[in-house]
C-alpha positions in Angstrom: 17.2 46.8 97.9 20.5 48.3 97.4 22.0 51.4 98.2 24.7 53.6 97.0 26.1 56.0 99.4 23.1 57.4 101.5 20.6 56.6 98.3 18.4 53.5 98.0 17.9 51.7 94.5 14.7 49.7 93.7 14.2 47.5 90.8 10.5 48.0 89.2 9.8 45.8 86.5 6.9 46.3 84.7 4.6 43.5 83.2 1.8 42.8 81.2 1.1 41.3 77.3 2.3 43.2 74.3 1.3 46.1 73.1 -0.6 47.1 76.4 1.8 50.3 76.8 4.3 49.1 79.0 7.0 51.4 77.3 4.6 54.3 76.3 4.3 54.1 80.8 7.7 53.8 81.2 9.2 56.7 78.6 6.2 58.7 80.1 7.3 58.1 83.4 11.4 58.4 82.7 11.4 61.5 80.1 7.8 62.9 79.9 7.2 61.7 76.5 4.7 59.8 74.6 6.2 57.6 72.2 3.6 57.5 69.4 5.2 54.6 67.5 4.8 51.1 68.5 7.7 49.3 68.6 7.7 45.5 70.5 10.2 46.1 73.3 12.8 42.9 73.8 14.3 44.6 77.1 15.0 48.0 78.4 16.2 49.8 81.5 15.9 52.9 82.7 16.4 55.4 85.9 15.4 58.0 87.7 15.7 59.6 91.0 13.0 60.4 93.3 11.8 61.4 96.3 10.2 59.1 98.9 9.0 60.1 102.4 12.1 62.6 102.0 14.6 60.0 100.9 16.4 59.9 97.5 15.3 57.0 95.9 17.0 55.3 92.8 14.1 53.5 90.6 15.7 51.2 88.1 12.5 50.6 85.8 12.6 47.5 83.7 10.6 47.3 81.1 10.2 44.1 80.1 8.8 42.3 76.6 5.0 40.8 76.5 5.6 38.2 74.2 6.2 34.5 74.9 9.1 34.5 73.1 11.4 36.5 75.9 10.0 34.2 78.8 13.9 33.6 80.4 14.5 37.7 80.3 10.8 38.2 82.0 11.6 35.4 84.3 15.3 37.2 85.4 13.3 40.3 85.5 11.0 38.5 87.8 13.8 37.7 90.1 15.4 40.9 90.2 12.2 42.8 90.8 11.6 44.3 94.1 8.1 45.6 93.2 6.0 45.2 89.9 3.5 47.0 88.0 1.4 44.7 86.4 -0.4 46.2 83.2 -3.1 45.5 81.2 -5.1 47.6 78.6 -8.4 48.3 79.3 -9.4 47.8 75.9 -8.3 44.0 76.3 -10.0 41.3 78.5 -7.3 39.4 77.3 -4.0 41.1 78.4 -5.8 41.6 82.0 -6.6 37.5 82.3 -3.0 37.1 81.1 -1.8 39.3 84.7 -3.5 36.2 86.5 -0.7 33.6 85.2 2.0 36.7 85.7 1.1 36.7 89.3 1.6 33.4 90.2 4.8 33.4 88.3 6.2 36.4 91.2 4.5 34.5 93.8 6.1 31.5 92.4 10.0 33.3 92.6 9.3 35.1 95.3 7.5 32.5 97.6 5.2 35.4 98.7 2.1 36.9 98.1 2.1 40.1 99.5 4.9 41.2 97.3 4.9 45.4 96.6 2.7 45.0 92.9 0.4 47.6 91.2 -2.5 46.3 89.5 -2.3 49.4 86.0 -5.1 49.5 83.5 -3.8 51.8 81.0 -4.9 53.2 78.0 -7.8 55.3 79.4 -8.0 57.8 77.2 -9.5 55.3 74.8 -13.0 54.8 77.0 -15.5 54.3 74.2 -13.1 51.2 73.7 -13.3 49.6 76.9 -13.5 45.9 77.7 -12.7 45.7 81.2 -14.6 47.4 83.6 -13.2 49.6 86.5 -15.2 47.2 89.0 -14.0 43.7 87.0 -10.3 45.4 87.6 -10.7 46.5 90.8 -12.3 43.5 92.2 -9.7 41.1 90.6 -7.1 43.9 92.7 -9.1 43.2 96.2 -8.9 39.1 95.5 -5.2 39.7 95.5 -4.7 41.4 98.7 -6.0 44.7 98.1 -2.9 45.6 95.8 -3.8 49.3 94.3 -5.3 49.6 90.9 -4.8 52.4 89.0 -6.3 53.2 85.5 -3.8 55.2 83.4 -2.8 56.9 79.8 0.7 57.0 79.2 -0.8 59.4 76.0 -2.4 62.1 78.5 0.0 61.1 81.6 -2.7 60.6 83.6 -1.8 59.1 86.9 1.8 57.6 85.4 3.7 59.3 88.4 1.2 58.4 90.6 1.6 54.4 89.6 5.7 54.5 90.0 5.3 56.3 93.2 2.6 54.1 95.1 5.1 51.3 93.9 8.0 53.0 95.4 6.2 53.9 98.7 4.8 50.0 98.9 8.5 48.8 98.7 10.2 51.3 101.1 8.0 50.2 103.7 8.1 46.5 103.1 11.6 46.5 102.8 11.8 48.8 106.1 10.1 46.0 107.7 12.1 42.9 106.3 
């Protein structure tokens, strides 16, 4: 954590395979729009103020690339990350079993477990398409601490807010406690 003035900043960095949403999240989150067009992200970096518990909060969001060949950005992101959503699609066994290895890569850096992460199945809105059940998710989110899980749609903005906030609130307190 860092602070400017009387405001704290938090660095976020979101995670998760390609073409799971981890930009359509972010722009949802950032500007309020859905970005229609994929486009593979190498890096980006964005922020926006907030409110937490009545303090102005600074989230420095970075979305990161889900392909393997950006591993040294996502492992700097990794180490600059104070709190991570980790995203899968819920139309992808795949990108949720790739979260597992993810994990162990922030436990790894961080040399702790009970680091502030959000477990984010997005890409709700396209149900008749699922592959990974709400229980299979949310189960796989109790084996690892009881981290939240949240299922999303960066297309409808359903809980988008709600993911960055939960984040925010998990690393305000653990960092009030360090």
């Amino acid at each position: 954590m860092s602070r400017v003035g009387n405001q704290r900043e938090y660095h976020i960095a979101v995670l998760g395979s390609g073409g799971v949403g981890k930009s359509c999240l972010t722009t949802q989150f950032v500007q309020g729009v859905f970005v229609e067009r994929y486009d593979p992200t190498i890096e980006d970096s964005y922020r926006k103020h907030i409110d937490v518990d009545g303090r102005n909060v600074m989230l420095e969001i970075m979305d990161t690339a889900g392909t393997e060949q950006f591993t040294a950005m996502r492992d700097m992101y990794i180490r600059m990350g104070q709190g991570f959503l980790l995203v899968f699609s819920i139309t992808s066994m795949s990108s949720l079993h790739e979260l597992i290895s993810l994990r162990e890569e922030i436990i790894k850096a961080k040399g702790d477990a009970q680091f502030p992460m959000v477990l984010v199945g997005n890409k709700s809105d396209l149900e008749d398409d699922r592959r990974v059940t709400r229980t299979k998710a949310f189960q796989l989110s109790q084996s690892w601490g009881n981290i939240p899980y949240y299922e999303t749609s960066a297309r409808r903005d359903a809980n988008v807010s709600e993911v960055a906030m939960i984040n925010a609130c998990d690393l305000d307190l653990s960092l009030d406690a360090r």
